[in-house]
LUMFI-33373 format. One record per residue (C-alpha): residue number from 1; x, y, z; residue in one letter; chain. Coordinates in pm, 1 decimal. Each point is the difference from the previous one (the first is absolute). Layout:
BEGIN
node bafi->NUM x->X y->Y z->Z guvo->A volum->A
...
//
This chain:
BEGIN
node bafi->1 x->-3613.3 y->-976.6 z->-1106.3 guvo->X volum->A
node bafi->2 x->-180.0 y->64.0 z->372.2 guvo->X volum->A
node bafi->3 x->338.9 y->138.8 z->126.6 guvo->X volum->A
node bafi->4 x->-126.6 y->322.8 z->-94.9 guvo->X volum->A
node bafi->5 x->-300.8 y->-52.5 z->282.5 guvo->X volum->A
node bafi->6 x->246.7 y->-19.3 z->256.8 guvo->X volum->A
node bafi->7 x->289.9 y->182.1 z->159.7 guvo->X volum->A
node bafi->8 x->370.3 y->-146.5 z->128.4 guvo->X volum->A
node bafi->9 x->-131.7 y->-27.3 z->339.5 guvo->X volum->A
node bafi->10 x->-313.1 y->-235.1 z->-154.6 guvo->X volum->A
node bafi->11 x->-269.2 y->229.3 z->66.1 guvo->X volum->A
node bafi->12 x->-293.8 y->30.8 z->-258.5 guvo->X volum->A
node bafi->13 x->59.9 y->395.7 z->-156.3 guvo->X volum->A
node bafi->14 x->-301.1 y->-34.3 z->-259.6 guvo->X volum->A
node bafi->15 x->-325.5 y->-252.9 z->-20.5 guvo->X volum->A
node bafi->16 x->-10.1 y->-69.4 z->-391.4 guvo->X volum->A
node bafi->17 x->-274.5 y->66.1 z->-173.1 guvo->X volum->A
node bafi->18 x->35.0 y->-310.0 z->-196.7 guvo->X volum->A
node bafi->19 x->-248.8 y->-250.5 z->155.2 guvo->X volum->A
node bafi->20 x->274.9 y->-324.5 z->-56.3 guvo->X volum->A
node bafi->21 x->238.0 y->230.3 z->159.8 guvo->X volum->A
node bafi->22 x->-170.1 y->138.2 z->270.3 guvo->X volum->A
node bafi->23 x->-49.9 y->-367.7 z->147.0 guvo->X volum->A
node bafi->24 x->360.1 y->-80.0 z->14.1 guvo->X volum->A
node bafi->25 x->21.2 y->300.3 z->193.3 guvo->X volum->A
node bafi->26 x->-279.5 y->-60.9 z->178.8 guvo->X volum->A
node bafi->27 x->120.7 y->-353.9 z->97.7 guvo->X volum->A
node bafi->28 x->320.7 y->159.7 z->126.5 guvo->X volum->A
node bafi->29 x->-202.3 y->196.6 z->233.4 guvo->X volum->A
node bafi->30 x->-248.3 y->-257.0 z->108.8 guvo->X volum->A
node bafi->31 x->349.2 y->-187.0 z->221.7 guvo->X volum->A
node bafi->32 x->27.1 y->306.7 z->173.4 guvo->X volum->A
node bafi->33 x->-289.2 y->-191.0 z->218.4 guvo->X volum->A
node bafi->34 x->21.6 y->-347.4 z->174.5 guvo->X volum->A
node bafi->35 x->-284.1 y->-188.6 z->-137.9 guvo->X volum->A
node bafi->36 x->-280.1 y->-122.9 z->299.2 guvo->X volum->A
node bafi->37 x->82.5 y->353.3 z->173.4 guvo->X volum->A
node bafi->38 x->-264.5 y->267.4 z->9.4 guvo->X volum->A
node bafi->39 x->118.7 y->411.4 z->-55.4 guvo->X volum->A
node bafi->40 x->-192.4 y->298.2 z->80.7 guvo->X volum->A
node bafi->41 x->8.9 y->274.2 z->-221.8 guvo->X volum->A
node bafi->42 x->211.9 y->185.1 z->96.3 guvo->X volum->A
node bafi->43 x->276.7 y->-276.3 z->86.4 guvo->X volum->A
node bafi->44 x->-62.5 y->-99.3 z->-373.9 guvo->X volum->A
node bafi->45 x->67.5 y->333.2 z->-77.1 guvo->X volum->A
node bafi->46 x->325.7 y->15.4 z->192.6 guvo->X volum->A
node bafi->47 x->96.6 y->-299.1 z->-190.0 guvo->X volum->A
node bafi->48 x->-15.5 y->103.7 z->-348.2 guvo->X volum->A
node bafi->49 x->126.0 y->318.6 z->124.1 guvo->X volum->A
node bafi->50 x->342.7 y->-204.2 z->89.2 guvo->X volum->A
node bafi->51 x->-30.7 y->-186.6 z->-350.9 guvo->X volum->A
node bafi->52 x->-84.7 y->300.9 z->-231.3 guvo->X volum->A
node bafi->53 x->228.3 y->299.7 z->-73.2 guvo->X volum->A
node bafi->54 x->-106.0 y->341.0 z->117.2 guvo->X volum->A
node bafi->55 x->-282.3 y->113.0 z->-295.8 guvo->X volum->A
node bafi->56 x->-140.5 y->-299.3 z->-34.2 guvo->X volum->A
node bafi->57 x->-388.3 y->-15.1 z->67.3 guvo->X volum->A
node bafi->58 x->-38.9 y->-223.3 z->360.3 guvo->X volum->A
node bafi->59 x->-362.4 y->7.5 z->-29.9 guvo->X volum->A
node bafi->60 x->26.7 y->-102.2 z->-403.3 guvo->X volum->A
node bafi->61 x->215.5 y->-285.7 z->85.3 guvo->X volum->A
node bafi->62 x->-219.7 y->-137.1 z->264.1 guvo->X volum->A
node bafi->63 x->-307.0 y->68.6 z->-216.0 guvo->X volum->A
node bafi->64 x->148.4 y->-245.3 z->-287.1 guvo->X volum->A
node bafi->65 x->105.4 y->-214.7 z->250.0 guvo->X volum->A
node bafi->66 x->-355.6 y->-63.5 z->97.9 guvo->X volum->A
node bafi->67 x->-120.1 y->67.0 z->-369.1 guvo->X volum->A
node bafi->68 x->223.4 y->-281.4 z->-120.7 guvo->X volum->A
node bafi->69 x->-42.8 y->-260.5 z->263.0 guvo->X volum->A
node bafi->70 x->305.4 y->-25.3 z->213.6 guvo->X volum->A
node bafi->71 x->-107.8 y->188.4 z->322.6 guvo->X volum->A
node bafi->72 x->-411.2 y->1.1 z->104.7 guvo->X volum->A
node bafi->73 x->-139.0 y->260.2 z->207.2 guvo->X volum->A
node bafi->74 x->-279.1 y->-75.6 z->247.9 guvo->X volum->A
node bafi->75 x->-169.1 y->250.5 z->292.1 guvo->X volum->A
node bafi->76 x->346.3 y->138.4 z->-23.1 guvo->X volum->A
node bafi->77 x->249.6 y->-254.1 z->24.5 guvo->X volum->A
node bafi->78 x->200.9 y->-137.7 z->-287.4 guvo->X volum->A
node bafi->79 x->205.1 y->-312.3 z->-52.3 guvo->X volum->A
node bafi->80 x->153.7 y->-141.4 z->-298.2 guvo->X volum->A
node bafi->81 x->-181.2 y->-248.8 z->-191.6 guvo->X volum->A
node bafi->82 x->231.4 y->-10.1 z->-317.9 guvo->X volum->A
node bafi->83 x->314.7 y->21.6 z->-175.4 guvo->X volum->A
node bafi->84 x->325.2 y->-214.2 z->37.9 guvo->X volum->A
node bafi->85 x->133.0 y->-120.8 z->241.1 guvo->X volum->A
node bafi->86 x->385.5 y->-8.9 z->-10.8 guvo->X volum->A
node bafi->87 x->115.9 y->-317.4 z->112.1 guvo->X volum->A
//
């Protein structure tokens, strides 16, 4: 059912609209950081960059991120603060 999110190579080609769905997604995203690391803004952005396909929204993406939790964004700097953590 989320295939359709993603390409063959694994990278994210549409954020769903669907709130449930958009998480999963979301999640997928959030381990493209190493939790207790901090990211400036544009390093963030280079990392969703390498995660997302070409016409997907970089500054969406990290704007749910923050919006649902997983990354926080203070006197800009960013870190991750959610999602799973494969193990």
């Amino acid at each position: 059912m989320l295939r359709a999110f993603f390409d063959d190579d694994g990278r994210v080609v549409q954020l769903p609209a669907r709130h449930a769905k958009r998480l999963v997604v979301l999640d997928y995203l959030a381990q493209s950081f190493e939790p207790g690391l901090t990211y400036t803004e544009v390093e963030v952005n280079a990392l969703l960059r390498a995660a997302v396909a070409p016409g997907v929204d970089v500054v969406s993406a990290r704007r749910y991120l923050v919006d649902a939790q997983m990354l926080e964004r203070e006197n800009g700097r960013y870190w991750r603060s959610g999602g799973s953590v494969p193990v």
